[in-house]
C-alpha positions in Angstrom: -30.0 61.6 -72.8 -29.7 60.2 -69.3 -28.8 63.9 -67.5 -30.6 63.5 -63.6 -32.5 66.5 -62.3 -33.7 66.9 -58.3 -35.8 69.9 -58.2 -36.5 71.0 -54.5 -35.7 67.7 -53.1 -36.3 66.9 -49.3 -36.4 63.8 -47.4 -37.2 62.8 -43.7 -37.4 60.2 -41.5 -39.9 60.3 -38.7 -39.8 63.9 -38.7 -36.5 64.1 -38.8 -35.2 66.2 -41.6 -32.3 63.9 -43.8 -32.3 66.6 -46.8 -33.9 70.1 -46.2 -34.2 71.2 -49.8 -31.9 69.8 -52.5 -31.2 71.7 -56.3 -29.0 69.2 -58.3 -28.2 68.1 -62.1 -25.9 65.4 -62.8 -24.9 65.5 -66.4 -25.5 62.9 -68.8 -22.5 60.6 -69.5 -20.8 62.0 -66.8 -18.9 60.1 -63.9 -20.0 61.9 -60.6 -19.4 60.8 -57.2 -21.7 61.7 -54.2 -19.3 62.1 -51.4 -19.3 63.2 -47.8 -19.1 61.5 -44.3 -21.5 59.2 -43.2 -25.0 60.3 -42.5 -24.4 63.1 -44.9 -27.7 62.0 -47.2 -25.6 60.9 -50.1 -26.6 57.1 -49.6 -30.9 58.8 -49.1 -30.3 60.5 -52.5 -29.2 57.9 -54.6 -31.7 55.4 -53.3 -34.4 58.4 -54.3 -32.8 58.4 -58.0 -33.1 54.6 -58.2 -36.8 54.9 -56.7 -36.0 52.5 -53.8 -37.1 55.2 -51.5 -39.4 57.9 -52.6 -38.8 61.4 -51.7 -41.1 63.6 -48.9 -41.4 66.9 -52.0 -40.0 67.8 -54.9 -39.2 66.3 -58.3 -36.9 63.8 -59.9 -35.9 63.7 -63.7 -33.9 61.5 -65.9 -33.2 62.3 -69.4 -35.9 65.2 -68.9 -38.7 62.6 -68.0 -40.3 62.8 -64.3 -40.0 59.7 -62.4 -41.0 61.2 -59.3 -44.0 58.5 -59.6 -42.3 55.8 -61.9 -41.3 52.1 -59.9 -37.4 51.5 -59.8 -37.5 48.8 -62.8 -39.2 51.7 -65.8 -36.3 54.6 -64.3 -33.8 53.2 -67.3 -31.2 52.4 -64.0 -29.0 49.9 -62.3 -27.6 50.1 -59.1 -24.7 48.1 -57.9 -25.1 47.6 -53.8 -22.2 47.1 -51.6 -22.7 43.8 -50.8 -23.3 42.7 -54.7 -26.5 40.7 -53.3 -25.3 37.8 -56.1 -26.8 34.8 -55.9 -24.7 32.1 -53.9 -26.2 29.3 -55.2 -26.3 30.3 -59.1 -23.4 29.9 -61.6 -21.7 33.4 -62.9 -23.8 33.1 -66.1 -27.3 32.4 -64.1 -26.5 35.5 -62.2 -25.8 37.6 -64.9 -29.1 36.2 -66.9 -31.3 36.3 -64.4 -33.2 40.0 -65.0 -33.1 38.9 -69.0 -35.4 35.6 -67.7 -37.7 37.5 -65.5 -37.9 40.0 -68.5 -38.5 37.1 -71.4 -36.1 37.9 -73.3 -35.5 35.0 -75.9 -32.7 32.7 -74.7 -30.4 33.6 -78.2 -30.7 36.9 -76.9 -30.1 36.2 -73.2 -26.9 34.0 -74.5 -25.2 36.9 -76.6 -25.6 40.0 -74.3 -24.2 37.4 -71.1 -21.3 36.5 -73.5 -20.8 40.3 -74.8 -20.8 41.5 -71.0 -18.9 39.4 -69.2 -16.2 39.3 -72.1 -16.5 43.3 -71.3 -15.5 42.8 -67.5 -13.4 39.7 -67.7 -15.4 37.2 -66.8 -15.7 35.0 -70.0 -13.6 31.5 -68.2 -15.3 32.2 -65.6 -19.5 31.8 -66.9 -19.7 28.2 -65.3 -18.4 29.2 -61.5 -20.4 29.7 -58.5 -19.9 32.5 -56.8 -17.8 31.1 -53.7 -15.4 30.4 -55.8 -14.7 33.6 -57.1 -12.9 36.7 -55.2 -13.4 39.7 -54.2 -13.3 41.7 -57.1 -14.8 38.7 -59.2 -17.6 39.1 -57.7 -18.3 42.3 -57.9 -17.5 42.2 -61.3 -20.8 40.1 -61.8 -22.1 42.6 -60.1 -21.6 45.1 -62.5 -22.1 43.0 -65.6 -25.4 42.1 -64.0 -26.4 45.5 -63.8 -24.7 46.3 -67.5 -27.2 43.7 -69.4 -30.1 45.8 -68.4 -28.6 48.2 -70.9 -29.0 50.9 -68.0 -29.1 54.9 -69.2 -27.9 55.7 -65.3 -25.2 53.1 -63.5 -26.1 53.8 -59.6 -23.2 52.5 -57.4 -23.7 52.8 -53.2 -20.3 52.3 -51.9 -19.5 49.3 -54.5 -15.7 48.7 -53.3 -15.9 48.8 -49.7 -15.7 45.2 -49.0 -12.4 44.8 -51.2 -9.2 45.2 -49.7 -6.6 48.4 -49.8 -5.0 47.1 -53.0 -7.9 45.4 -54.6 -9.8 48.8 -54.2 -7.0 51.0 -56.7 -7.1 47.9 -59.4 -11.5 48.1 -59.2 -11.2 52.2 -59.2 -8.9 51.7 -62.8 -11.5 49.3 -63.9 -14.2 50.9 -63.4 -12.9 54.3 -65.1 -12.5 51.8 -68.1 -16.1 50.5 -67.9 -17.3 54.4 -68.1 -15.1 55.2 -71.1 -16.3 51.8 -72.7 -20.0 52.4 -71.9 -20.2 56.4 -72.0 -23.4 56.2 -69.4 -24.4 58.1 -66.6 -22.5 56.9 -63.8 -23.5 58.3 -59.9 -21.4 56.3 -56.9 -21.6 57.1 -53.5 -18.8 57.0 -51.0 -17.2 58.6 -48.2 -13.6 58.2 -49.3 -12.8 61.4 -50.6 -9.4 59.4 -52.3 -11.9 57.3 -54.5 -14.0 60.3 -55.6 -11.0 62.2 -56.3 -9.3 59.7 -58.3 -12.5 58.6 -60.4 -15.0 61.4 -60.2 -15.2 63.6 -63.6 -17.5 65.8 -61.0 -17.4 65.4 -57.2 -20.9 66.6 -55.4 -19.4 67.0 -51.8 -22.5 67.3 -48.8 -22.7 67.5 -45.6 -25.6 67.5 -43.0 -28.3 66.9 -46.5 -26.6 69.4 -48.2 -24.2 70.2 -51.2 -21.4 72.0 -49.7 -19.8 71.9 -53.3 -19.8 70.6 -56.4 -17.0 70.5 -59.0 -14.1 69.0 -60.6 -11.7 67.2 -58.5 -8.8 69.8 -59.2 -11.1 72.6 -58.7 -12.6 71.4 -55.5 -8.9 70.7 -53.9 -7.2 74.3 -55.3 -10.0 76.5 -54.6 -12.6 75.1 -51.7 -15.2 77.0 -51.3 -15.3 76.6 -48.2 -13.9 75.7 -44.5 -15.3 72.1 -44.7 -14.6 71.1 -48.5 -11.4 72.6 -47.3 -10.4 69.8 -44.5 -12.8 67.0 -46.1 -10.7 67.2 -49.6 -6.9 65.9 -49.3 -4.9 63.7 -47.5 -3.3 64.8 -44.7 -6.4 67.3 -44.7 -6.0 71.1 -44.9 -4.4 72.8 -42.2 -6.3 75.6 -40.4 -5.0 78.1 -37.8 -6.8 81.8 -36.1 -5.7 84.9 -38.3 -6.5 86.4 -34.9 -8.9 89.1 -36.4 -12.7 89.2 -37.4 -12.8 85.6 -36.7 -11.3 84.5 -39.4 -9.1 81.6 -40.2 -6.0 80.8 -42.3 -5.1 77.5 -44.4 -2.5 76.0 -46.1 -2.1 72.3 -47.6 0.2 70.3 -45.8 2.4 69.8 -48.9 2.6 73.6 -49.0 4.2 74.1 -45.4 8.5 73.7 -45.9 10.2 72.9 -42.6 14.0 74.0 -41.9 16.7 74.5 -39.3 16.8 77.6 -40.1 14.3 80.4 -41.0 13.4 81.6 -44.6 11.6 84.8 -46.3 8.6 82.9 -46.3 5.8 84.6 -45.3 3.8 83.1 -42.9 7.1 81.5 -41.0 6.5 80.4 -37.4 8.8 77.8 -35.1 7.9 74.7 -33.4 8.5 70.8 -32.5 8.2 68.0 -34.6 5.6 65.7 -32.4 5.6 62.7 -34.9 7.0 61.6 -38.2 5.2 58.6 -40.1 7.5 57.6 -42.9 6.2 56.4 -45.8 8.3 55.5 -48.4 8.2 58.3 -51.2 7.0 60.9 -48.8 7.2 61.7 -44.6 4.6 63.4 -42.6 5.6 65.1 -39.9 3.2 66.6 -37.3 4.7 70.1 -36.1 3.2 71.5 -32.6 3.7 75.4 -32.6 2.1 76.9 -29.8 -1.8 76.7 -30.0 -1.3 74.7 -33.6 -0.9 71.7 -34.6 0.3 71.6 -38.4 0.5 68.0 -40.6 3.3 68.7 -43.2 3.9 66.5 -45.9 7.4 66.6 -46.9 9.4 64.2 -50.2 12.6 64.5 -47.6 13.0 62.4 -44.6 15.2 64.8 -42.3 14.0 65.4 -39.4 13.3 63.7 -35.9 10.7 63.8 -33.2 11.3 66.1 -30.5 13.1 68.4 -33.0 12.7 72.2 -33.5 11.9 73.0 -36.9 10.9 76.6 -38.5 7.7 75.9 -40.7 7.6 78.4 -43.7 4.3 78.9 -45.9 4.8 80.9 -49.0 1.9 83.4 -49.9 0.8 81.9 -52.8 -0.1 78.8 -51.2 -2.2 80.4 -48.1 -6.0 80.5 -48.1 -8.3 82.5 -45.9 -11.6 82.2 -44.7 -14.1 84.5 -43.1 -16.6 83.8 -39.7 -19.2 82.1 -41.4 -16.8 79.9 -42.5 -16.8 80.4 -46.7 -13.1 81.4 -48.7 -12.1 84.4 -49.1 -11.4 84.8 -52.8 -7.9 87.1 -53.3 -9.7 89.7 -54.6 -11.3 90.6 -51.8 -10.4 93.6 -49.8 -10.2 91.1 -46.6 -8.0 88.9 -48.2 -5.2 91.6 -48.1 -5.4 92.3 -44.4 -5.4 89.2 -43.3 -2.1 88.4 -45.2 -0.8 91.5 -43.6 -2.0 90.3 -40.1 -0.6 86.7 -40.2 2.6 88.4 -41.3 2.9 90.3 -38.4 2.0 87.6 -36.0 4.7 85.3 -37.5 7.7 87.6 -37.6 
């Protein structure tokens, strides 16, 4: 069992308050991905995990043993740094080894679990190589197989593709998916691109300010936020958001949601305005529609339209959200929900 527990975590920083008071269980064999922008604490709370930094109160378990008090080398965990802090001046295979030697373990040992490993993350013709001569994604490959012959319970990853470039980053996310199938442990990886945790995350734990803001599956967390900032940190272009006009409250819709015409339709929130820009991109366009005190990113599979264009923007009601003054959804079953659907209907027709 390698499930992580934080009971009543808080951390600061010459009295300044990073995380006020966090409750969080990652579950064992799980692939979860801290995620929020930066400053949030999710870079504080993995380093607490690993026992790099220890926290101000509160408790930290893995596998149901506290390690509040335990070094970072007895927690059972590997962490794989941004920067892969590999050795320059080592071959591939003296990097990988090098824990095993500090730990004495027998060099028949050392030879087969290097071998095992690297044949794991593709590294086998490549044992003999320094470092320089490998790429991007090489190298952070012995990174991870580095970390993998500890035989880790918890993988701990702080922003581990970063470095690599747009297209090298989607061919490392697909890898390391694999890896987590292959190994079945505890994987936690912090990053502030919600596109990574989305793609890879089996559970995303979205904070903000020190704290979780919410935490669940990828789908769940993009169809139902629960609220105004999961909302517009989750999705690309992010939510739209626009003033019901009443108690305060605010309406959203995703920008693949929002259908643009010439003409207008029966939908029900339907309001005109001006294309401002149009980025196309292949497969899909996204127009930016300016109507009145809005400014709505629509995401649209046809290419049609033109800036300086007026366009009626139509929003089905299915696909409209609603959120209250202090900022949290409105779930349809409440009474509010109703009114405010019968107030932005009136203010678009």
């Amino acid at each position: 069992m390698a499930a992580i527990e934080l009971v009543q975590v808080t951390q600061s920083f010459d009295k300044h308050v990073v995380i006020p008071n966090l409750n969080l269980t990652i579950e064992d064999g799980k692939f979860t991905v801290l995620v929020g922008p930066s400053g949030c604490g999710k870079t504080t709370l993995l380093r607490m995990i690993a026992g790099l930094d220890a926290q101000s109160s509160g408790k930290i378990l893995i596998g149901g043993k506290d390690v509040t008090h335990v070094a970072p080398g007895q927690r059972g965990v590997a962490m794989v740094f941004q920067n892969y802090a590999i050795y320059p001046t080592m071959s591939v295979r003296d990097n990988i080894e090098f824990g095993l030697k500090n730990n004495k373990v027998p060099k028949a040992e050392r030879t087969r679990l290097v071998e095992s490993i690297s044949e794991t993350v593709g590294l086998r013709p490549y044992l003999d190589r320094k470092p320089s001569t490998l790429s991007g994604g090489q190298r952070q490959r012995v990174a991870l197989a580095r970390a993998m012959v500890k035989k880790p319970s918890v993988f701990l990853m702080d922003e581990p593709l970063s470095n690599l470039d747009a297209k090298l980053r989607v061919q490392m996310r697909i890898e390391l998916i694999e890896l987590h199938k292959k190994l079945g442990s505890t994987f936690v990886y912090v990053t502030h691109d919600q596109v990574e945790a989305m793609s890879m995350a089996d559970t995303i734990v979205l904070m903000n300010h020190g704290q979780i803001q919410q935490e669940a599956a990828p789908e769940t967390m993009y169809r139902q936020p629960s609220n105004l900032f999961a909302a517009q940190f989750i999705g690309v272009p992010p939510m739209n958001v626009g003033d019901v006009g009443a108690d305060g409250a605010k309406f959203g819709f995703r920008p693949e949601s929002g259908v643009l015409s010439a003409e207008r339709t029966d939908a029900h929130y339907a309001v005109r305005g001006t294309i401002a820009t149009r980025e196309m991109l292949g497969s899909e366009t996204i127009y930016q529609v300016k109507s009145g005190p809005h400014a709505f990113m629509i995401k649209s599979a046809e290419d049609r339209f033109s800036v300086d264009q007026d366009v009626w923007l139509g929003v089905q009601a299915d696909h409209l959200y609603f959120f209250g003054a202090d900022e949290k959804r409105i779930d349809p079953g409440d009474a509010r929900f109703g009114a405010y659907m019968t107030a932005l209907k009136r203010a678009s027709s």
